[in-house]
C-alpha positions, 0 to 999 in steps of 0.5 A: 059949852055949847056949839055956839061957844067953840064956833066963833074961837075955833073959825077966828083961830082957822082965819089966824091960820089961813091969813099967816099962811098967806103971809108967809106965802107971800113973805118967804119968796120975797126974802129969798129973791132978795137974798138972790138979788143981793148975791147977784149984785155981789158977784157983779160988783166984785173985783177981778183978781187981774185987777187988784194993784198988787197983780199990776205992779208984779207985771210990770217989775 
């Protein structure tokens, strides 16, 4: 094979490379602040444990 023949898979094979690493660069970050928005949310809209009605009608008996 001469040089010509390797140069073109190997240079489409660096871009594959180089293009999902910036997909993944991009990708992993935006799942993660994701997943931290959701917690946050979550943790927001939990109920208090003071506020479950259980806990009110033992206060009041």
């Amino acid at each position: 094979m001469t040089d010509a023949l390797l140069a073109r898979p190997m240079a489409t094979i660096m871009m594959m490379v180089f293009f999902s690493g910036l997909a993944l660069d991009i990708a992993v970050p935006a799942a993660v602040l994701s997943v931290m928005a959701s917690l946050k949310w979550l943790v927001e809209n939990w109920p208090a444990a003071n506020d479950l009605p259980f806990d009110q009608k033992a206060e009041t008996a």
